[in-house]
LOPA-960899 format. One record per residue: residue number from 1; residue in one letter; chain; x, y, z of N, C-alpha, C, CB in turn. Coordinates in steps of 0.02 Angstrom, whole numbers, plus 50000, padded with zeros to 5 digits. Atoms other than C-alpha are relative to their C-alpha. Glycine has a CB too. Example, Ala and Ser with C-alpha at 12.3 -4.5 7.8 and 13.67 -1.06 7.14 Angstrom:
<1, "A", "A", <50045, 49941, 50000>, <50615, 49775, 50390>, <50045, 50060, 50000>, <49950, 50001, 50062>>;
<2, "S", "A", <49958, 49941, 49997>, <50684, 49947, 50357>, <49961, 50055, 50037>, <50020, 50023, 49929>>;
//
This chain:
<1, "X", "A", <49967, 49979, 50061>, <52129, 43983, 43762>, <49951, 50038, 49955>, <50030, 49939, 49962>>;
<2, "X", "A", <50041, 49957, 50033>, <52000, 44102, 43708>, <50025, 50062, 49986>, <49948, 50008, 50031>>;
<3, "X", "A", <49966, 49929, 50024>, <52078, 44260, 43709>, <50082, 49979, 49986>, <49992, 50069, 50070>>;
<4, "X", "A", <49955, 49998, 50027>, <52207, 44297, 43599>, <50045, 50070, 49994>, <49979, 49976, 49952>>;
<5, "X", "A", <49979, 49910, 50017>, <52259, 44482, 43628>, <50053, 50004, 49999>, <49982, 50059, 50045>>;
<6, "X", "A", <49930, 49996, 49987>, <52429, 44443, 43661>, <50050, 49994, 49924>, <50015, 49935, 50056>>;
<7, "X", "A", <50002, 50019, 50080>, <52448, 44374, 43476>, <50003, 50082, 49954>, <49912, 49949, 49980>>;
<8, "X", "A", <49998, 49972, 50060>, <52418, 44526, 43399>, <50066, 50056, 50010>, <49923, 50031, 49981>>;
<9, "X", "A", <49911, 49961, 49988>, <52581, 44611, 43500>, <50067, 49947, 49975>, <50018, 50015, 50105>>;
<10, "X", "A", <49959, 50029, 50023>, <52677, 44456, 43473>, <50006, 49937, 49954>, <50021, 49997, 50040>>;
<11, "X", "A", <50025, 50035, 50035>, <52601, 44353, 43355>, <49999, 49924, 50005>, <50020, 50020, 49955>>;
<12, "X", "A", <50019, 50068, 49977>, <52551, 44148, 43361>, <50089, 49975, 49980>, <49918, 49956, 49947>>;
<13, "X", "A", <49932, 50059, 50009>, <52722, 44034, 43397>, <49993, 49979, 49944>, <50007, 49933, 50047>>;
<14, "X", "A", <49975, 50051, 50036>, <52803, 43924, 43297>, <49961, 49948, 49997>, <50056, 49981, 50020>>;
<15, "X", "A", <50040, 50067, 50002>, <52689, 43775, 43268>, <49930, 50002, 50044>, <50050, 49937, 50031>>;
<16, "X", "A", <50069, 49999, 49973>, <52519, 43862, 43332>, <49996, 50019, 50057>, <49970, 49946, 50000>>;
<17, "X", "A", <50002, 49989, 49932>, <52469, 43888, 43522>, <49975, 49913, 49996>, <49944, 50072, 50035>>;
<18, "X", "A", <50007, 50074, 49973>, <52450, 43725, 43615>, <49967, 50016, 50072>, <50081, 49956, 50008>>;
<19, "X", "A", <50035, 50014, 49940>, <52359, 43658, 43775>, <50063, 50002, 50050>, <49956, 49927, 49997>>;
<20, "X", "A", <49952, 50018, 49938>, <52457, 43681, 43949>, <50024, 49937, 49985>, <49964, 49997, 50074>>;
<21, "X", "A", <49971, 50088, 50006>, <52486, 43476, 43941>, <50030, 50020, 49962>, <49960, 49928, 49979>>;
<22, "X", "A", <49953, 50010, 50051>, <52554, 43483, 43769>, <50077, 50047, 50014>, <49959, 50023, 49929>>;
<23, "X", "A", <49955, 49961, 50004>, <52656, 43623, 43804>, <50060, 49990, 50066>, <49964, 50064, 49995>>;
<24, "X", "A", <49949, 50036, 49979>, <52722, 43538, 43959>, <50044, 49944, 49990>, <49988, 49992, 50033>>;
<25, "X", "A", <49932, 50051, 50039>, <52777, 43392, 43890>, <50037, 50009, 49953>, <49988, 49947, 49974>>;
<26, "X", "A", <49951, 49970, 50022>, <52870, 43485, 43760>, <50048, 50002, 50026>, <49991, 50043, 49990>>;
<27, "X", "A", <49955, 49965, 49961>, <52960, 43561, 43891>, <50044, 49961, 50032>, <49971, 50038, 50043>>;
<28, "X", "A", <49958, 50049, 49960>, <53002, 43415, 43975>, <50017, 49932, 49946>, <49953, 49974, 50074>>;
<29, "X", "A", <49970, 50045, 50024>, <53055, 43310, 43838>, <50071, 49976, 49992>, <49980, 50004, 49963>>;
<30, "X", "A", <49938, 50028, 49988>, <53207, 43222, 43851>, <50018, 49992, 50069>, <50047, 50035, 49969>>;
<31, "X", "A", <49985, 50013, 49928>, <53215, 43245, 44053>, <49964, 49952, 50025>, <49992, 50054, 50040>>;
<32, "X", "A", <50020, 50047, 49965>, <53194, 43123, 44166>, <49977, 50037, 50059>, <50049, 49949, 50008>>;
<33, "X", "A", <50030, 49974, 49936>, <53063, 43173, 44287>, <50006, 49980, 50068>, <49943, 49997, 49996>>;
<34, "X", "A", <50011, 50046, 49955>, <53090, 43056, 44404>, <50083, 49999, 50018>, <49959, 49930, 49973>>;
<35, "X", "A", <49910, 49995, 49981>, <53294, 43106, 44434>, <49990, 50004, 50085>, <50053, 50092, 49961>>;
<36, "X", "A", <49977, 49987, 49898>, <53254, 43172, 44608>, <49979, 49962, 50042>, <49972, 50064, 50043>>;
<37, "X", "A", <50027, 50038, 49960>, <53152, 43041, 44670>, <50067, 49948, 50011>, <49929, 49972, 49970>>;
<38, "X", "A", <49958, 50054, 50030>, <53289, 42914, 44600>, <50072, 50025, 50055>, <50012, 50009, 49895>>;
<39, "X", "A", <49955, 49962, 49970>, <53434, 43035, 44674>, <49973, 49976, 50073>, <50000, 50082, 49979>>;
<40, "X", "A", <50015, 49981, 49952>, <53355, 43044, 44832>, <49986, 49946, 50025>, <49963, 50044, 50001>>;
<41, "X", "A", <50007, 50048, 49985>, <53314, 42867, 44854>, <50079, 49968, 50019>, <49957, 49975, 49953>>;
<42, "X", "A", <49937, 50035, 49970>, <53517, 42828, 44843>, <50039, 50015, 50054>, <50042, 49998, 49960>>;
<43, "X", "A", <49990, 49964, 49936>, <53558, 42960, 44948>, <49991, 49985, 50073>, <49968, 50044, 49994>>;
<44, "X", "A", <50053, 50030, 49937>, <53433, 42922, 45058>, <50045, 49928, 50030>, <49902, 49971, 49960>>;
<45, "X", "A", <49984, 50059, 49977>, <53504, 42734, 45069>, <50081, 50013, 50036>, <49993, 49945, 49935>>;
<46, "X", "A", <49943, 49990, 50003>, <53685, 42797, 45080>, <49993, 50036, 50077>, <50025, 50038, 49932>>;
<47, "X", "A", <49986, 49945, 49945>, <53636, 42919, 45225>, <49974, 49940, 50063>, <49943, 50090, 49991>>;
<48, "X", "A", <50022, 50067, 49954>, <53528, 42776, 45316>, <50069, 49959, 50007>, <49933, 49946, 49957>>;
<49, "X", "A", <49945, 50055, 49979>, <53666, 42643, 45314>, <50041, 50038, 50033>, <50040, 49958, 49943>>;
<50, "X", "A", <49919, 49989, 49948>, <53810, 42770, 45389>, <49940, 50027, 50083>, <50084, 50107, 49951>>;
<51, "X", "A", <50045, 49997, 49930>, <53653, 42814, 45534>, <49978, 49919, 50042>, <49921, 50041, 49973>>;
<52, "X", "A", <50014, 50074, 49937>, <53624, 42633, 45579>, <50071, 49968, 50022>, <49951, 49919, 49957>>;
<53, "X", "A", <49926, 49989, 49990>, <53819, 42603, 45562>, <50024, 50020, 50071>, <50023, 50054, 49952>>;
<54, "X", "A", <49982, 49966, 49967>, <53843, 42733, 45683>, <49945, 49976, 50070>, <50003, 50069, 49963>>;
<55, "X", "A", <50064, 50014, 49935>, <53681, 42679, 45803>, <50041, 49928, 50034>, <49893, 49976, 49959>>;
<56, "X", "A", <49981, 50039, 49968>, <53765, 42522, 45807>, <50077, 49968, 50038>, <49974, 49974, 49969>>;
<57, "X", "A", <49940, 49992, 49979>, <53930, 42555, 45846>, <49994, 50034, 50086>, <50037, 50047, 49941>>;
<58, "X", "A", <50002, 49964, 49958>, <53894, 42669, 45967>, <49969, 49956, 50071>, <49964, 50059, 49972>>;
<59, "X", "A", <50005, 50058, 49930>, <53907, 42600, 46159>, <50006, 50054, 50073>, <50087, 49928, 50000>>;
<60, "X", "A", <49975, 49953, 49930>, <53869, 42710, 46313>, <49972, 49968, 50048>, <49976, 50079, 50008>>;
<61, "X", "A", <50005, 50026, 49952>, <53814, 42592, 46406>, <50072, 49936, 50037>, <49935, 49977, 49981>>;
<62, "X", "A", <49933, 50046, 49993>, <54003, 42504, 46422>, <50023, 50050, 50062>, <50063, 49994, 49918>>;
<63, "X", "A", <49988, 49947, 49946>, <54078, 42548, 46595>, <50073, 50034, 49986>, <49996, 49964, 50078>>;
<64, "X", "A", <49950, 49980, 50037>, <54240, 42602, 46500>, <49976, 50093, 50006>, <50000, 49955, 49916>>;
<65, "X", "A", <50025, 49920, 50010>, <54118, 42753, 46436>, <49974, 50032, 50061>, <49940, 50008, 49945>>;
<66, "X", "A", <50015, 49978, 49950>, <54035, 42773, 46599>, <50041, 50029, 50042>, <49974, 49966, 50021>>;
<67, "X", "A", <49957, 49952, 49971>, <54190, 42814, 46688>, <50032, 50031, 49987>, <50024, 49993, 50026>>;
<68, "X", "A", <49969, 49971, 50047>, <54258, 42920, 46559>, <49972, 50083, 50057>, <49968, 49976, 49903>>;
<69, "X", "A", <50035, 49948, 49973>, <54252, 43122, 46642>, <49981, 50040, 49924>, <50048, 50046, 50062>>;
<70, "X", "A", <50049, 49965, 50035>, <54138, 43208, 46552>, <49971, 50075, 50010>, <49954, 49961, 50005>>;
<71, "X", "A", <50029, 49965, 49982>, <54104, 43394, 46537>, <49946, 50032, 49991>, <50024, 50018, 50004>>;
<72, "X", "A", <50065, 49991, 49995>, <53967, 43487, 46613>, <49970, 50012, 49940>, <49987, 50047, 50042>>;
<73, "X", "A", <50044, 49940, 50052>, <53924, 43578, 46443>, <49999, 49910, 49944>, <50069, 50109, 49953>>;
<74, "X", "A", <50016, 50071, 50053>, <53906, 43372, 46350>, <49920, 50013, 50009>, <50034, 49902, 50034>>;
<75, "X", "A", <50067, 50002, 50004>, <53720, 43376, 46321>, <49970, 49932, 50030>, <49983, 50011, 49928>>;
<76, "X", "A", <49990, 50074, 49979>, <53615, 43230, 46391>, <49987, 49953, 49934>, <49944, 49979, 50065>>;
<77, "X", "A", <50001, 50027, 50062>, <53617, 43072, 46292>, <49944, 49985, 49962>, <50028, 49953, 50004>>;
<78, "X", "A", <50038, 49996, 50041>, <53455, 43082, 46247>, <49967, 50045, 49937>, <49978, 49989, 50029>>;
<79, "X", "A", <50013, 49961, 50040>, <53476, 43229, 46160>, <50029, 49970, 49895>, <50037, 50068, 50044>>;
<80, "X", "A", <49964, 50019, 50077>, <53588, 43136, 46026>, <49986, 49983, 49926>, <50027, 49954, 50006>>;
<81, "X", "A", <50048, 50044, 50039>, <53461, 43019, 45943>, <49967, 50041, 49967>, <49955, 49957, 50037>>;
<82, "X", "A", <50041, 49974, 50032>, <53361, 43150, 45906>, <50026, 50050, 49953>, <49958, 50022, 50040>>;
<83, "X", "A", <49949, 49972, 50031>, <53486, 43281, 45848>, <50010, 49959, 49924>, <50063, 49997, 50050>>;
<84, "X", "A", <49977, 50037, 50060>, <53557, 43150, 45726>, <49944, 49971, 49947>, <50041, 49942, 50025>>;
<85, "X", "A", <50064, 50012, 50035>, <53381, 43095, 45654>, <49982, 50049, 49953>, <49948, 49995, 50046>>;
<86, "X", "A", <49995, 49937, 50051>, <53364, 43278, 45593>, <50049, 50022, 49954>, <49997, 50051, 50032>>;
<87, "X", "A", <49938, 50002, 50032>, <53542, 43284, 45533>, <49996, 49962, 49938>, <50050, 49972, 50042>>;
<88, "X", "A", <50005, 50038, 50056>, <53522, 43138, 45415>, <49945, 50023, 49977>, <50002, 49931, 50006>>;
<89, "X", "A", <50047, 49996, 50043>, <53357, 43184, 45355>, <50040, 50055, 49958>, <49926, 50016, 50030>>;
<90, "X", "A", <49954, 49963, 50023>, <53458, 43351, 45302>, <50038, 49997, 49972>, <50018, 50019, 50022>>;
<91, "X", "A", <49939, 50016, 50040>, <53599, 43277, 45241>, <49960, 49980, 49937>, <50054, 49939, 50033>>;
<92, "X", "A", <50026, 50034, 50056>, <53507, 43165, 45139>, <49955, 50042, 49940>, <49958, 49947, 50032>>;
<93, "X", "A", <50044, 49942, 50031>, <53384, 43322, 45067>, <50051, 50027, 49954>, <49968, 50060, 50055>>;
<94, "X", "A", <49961, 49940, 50048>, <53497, 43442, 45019>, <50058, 49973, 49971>, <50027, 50066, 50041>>;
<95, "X", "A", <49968, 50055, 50040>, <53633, 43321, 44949>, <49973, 49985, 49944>, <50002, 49944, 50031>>;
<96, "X", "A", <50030, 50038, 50070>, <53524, 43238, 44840>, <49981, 50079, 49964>, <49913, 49933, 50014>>;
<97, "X", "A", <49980, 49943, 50052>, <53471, 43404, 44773>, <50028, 50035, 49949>, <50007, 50020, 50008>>;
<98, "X", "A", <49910, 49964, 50030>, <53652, 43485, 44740>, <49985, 49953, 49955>, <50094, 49993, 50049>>;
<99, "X", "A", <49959, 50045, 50067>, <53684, 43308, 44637>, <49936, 49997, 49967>, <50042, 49911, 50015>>;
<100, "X", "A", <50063, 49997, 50039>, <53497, 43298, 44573>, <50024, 50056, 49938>, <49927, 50028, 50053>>;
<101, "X", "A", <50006, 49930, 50014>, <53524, 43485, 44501>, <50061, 49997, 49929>, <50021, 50055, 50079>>;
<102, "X", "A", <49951, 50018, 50036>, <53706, 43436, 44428>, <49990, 49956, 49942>, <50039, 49975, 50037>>;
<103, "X", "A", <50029, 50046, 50039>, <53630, 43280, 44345>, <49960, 50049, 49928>, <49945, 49954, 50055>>;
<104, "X", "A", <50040, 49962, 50049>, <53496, 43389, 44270>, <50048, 50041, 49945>, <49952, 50054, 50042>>;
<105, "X", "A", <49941, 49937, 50040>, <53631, 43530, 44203>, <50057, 49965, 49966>, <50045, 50056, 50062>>;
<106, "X", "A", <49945, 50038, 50055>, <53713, 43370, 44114>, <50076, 50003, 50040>, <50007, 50052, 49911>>;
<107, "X", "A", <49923, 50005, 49969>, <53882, 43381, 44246>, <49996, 49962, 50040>, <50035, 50056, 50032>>;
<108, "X", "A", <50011, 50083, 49962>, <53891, 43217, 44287>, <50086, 49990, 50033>, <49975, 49917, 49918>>;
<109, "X", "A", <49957, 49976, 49975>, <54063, 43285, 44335>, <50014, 50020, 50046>, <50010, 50022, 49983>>;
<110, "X", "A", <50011, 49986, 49934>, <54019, 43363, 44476>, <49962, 49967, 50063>, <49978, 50048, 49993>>;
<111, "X", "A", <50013, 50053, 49969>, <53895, 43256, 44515>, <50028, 49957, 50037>, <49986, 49978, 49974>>;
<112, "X", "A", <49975, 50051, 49972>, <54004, 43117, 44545>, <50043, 50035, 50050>, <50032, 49953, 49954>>;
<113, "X", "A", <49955, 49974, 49973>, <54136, 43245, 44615>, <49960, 50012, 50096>, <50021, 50071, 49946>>;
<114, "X", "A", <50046, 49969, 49964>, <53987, 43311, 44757>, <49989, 49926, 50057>, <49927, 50031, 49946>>;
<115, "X", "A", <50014, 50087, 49991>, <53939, 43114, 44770>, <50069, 49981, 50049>, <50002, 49946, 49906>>;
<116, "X", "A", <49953, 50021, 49941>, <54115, 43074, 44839>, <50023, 50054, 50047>, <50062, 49969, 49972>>;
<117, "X", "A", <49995, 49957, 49948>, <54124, 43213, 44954>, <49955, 49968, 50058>, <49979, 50073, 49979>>;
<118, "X", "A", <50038, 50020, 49936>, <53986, 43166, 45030>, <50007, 49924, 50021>, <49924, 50015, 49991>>;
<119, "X", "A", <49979, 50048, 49999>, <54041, 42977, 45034>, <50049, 50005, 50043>, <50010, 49981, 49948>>;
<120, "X", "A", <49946, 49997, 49938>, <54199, 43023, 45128>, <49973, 50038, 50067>, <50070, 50042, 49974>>;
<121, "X", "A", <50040, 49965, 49933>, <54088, 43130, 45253>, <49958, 49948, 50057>, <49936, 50056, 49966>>;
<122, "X", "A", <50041, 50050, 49968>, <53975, 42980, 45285>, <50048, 49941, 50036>, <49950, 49969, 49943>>;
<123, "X", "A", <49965, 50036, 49960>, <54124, 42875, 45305>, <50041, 50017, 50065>, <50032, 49978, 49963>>;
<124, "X", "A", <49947, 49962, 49939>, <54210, 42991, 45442>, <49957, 49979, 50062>, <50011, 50103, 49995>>;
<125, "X", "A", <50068, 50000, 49953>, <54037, 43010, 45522>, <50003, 49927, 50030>, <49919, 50015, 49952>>;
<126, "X", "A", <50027, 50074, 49961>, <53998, 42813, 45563>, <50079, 49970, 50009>, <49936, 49936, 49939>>;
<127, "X", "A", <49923, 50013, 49972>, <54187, 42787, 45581>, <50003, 50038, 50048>, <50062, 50014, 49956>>;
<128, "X", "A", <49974, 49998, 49918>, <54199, 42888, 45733>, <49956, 49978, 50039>, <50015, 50068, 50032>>;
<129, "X", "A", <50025, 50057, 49945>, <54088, 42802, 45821>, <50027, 49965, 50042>, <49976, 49957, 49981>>;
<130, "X", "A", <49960, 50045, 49950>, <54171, 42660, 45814>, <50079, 50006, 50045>, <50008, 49945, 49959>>;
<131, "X", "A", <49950, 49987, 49955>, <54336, 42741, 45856>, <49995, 50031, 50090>, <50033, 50044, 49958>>;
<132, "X", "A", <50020, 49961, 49942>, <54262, 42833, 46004>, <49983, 49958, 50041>, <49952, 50046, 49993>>;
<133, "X", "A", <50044, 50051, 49955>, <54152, 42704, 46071>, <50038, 49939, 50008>, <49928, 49979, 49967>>;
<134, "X", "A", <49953, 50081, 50004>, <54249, 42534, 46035>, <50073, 50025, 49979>, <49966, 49932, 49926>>;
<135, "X", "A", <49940, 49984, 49997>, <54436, 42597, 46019>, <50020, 50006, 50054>, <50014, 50043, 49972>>;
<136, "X", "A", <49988, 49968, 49946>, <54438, 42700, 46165>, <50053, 50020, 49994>, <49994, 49973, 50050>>;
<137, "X", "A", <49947, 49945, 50010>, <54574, 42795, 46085>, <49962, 50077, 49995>, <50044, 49982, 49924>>;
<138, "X", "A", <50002, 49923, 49987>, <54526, 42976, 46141>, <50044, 50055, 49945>, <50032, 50009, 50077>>;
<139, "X", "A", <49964, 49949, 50064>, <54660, 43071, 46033>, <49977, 49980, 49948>, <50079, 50002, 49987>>;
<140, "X", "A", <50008, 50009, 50054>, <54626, 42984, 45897>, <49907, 50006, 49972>, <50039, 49935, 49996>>;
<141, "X", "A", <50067, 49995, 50009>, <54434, 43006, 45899>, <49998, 50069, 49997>, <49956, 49969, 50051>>;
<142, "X", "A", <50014, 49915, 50042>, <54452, 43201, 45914>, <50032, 49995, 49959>, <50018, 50072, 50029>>;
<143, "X", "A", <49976, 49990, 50030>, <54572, 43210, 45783>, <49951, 49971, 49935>, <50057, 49985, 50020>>;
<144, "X", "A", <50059, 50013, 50038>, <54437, 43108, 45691>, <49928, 50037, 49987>, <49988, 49949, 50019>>;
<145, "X", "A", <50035, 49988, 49991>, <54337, 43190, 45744>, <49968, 50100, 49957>, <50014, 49973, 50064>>;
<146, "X", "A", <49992, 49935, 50024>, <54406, 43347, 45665>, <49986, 50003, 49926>, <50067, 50025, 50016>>;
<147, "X", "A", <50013, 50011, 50065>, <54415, 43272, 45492>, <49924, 50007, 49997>, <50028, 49934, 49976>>;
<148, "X", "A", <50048, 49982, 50037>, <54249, 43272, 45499>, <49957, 50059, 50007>, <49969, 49954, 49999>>;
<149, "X", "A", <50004, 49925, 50023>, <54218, 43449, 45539>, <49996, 50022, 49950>, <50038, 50032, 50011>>;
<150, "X", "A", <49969, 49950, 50082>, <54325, 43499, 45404>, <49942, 49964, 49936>, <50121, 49971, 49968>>;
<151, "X", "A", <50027, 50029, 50069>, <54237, 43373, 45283>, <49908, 50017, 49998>, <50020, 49902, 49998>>;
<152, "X", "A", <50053, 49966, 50013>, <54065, 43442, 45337>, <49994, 50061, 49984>, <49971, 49995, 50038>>;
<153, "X", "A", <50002, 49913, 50013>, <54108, 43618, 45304>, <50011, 49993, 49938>, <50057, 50056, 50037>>;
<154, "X", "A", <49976, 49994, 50112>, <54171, 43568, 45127>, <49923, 49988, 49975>, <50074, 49903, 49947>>;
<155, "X", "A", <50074, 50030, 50047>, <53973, 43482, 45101>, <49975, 50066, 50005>, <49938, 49930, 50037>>;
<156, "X", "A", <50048, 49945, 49995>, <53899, 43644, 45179>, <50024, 50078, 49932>, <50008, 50026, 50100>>;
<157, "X", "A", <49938, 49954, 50030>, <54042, 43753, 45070>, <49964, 49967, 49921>, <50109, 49976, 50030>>;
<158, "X", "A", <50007, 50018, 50067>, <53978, 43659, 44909>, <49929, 49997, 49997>, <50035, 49937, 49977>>;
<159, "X", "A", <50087, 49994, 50004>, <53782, 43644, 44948>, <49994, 50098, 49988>, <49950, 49962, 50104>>;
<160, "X", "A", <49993, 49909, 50024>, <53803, 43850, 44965>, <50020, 50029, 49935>, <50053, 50036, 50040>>;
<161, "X", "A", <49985, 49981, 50068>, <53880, 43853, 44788>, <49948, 49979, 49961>, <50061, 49973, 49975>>;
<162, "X", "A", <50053, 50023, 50041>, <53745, 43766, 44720>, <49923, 50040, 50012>, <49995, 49920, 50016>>;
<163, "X", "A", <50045, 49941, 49991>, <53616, 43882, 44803>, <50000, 50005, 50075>, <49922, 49992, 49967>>;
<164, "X", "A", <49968, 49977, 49936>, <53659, 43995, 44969>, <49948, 49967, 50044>, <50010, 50086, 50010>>;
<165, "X", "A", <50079, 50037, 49956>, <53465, 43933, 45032>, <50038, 49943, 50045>, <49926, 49947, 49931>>;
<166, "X", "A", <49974, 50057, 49976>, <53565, 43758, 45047>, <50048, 50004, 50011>, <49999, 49955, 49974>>;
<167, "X", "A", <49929, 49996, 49946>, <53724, 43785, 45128>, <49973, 50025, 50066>, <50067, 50060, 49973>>;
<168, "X", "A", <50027, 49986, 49923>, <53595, 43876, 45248>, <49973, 49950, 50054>, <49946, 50041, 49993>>;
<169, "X", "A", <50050, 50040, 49979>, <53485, 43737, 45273>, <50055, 49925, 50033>, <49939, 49985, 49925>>;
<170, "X", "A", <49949, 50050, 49979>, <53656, 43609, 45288>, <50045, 50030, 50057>, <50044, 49979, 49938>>;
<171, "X", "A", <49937, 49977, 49958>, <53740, 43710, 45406>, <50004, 49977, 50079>, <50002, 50082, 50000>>;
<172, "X", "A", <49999, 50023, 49949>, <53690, 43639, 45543>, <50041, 49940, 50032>, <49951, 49995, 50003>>;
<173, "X", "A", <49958, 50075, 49991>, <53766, 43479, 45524>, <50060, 50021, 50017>, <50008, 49947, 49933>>;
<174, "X", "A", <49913, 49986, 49990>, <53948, 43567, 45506>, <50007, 50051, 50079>, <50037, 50061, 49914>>;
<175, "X", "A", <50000, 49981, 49918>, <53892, 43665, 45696>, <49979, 49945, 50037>, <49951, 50060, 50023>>;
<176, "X", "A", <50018, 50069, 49940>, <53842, 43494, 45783>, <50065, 49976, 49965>, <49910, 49936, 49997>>;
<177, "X", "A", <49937, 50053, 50024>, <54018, 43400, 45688>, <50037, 50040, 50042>, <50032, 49991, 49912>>;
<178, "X", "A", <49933, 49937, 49954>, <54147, 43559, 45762>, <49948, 49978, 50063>, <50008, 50123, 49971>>;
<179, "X", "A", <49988, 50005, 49920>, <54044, 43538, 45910>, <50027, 49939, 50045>, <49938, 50012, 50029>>;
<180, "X", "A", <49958, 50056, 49965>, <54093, 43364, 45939>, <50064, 49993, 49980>, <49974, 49935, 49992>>;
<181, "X", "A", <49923, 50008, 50018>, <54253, 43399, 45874>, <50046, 50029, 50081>, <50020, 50062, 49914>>;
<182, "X", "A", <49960, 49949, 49964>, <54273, 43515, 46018>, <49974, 49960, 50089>, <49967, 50104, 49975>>;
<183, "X", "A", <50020, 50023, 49951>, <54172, 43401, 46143>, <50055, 49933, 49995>, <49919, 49993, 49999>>;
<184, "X", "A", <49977, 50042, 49985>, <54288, 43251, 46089>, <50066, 50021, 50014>, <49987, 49958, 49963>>;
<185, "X", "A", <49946, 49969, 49980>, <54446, 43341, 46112>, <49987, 50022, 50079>, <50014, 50059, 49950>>;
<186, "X", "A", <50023, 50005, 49942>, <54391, 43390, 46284>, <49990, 49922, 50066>, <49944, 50029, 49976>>;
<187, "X", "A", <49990, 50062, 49940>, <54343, 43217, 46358>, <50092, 49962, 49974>, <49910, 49917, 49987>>;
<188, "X", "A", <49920, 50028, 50020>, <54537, 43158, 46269>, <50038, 50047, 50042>, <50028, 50007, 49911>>;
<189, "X", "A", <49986, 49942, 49945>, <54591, 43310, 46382>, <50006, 49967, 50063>, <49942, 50058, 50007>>;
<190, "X", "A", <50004, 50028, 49928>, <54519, 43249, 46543>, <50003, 49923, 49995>, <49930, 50023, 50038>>;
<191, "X", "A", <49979, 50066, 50009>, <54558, 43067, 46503>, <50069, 49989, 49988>, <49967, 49972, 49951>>;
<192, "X", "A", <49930, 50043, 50009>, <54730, 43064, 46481>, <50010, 49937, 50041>, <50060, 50044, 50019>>;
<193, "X", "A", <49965, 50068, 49964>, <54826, 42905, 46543>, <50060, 50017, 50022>, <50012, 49938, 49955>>;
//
């Protein structure tokens, strides 16, 4: 804070020049710094519980699923685990964000609105599992399977309104959901009764 040349084009603020520090905590008075950690911690818990949900629902070792036909283009199953590991971290990121962001901008309106979107997404998600795996209703698992297509394209459709970066970075999730929309419709295909 030694030179002052700028001062004599636009002369000393309102209440002096100040130190970086001071002048950040100015800036940040009244916000809560700690929203996104906080956000991102419920998220986080919300996205964890419908992934262990879903881990533990899920049954391919039942000979039900084993003799189910299956086509060539199903990936193997070890690809799943890992797939879905990246998925939730994702979900859980850019989610908390969007509602972090909302919070901040005081629309605790949208927030909550964003919040139950993604609430009914998580519940579709670890609900077909169990319809798929322990039902062994086939139609009714793609058709579930579709809802949650559609209901991931609405998260990726609303993360993109909030900034296009994040609808980019979520979009993956809504091309792995349509693809099992289109892989569970397929084995309900070759499974009829």
């Amino acid at each position: 804070m030694k030179e002052r040349d700028l001062e004599s084009y636009v002369g000393t603020p309102p209440g002096g020049n100040q130190s970086f520090a001071d002048a950040l905590a100015a800036a940040n008075e009244g916000t809560d710094t700690r929203r996104w950690q906080k956000t991102l911690g419920a998220v986080g818990a919300a996205v964890a519980t419908c992934g262990a949900i879903s881990s533990a629902l899920v049954k391919t070792d039942s000979p039900s699923y084993r003799k189910l036909s299956k086509p060539s283009w199903q990936p193997p199953a070890a690809v799943f685990p890992l797939v879905w590991t990246a998925l939730y971290a994702d979900i859980a990121v850019i989610n908390s964000l969007v509602i972090a962001d909302s919070l901040e901008d005081s629309d605790t309106s949208a927030a909550r609105t964003h919040a139950g979107a993604l609430g009914l997404t998580l519940l579709l998600n670890a609900g077909w599992c169990g319809v798929f795996f322990r039902s062994r209703r086939r139609g009714l698992a793609a058709a579930w399977a579709g809802a949650l297509a559609v209901s991931s394209a609405d998260l990726v459709r609303r993360a993109w309104k909030s900034a296009p970066e994040r609808g980019v970075v979520l979009a993956p999730y809504a091309a792995w959901t349509g693809f099992a929309m289109l892989l569970s419709a397929e084995i309900a295909r070759r499974n009829r009764r």
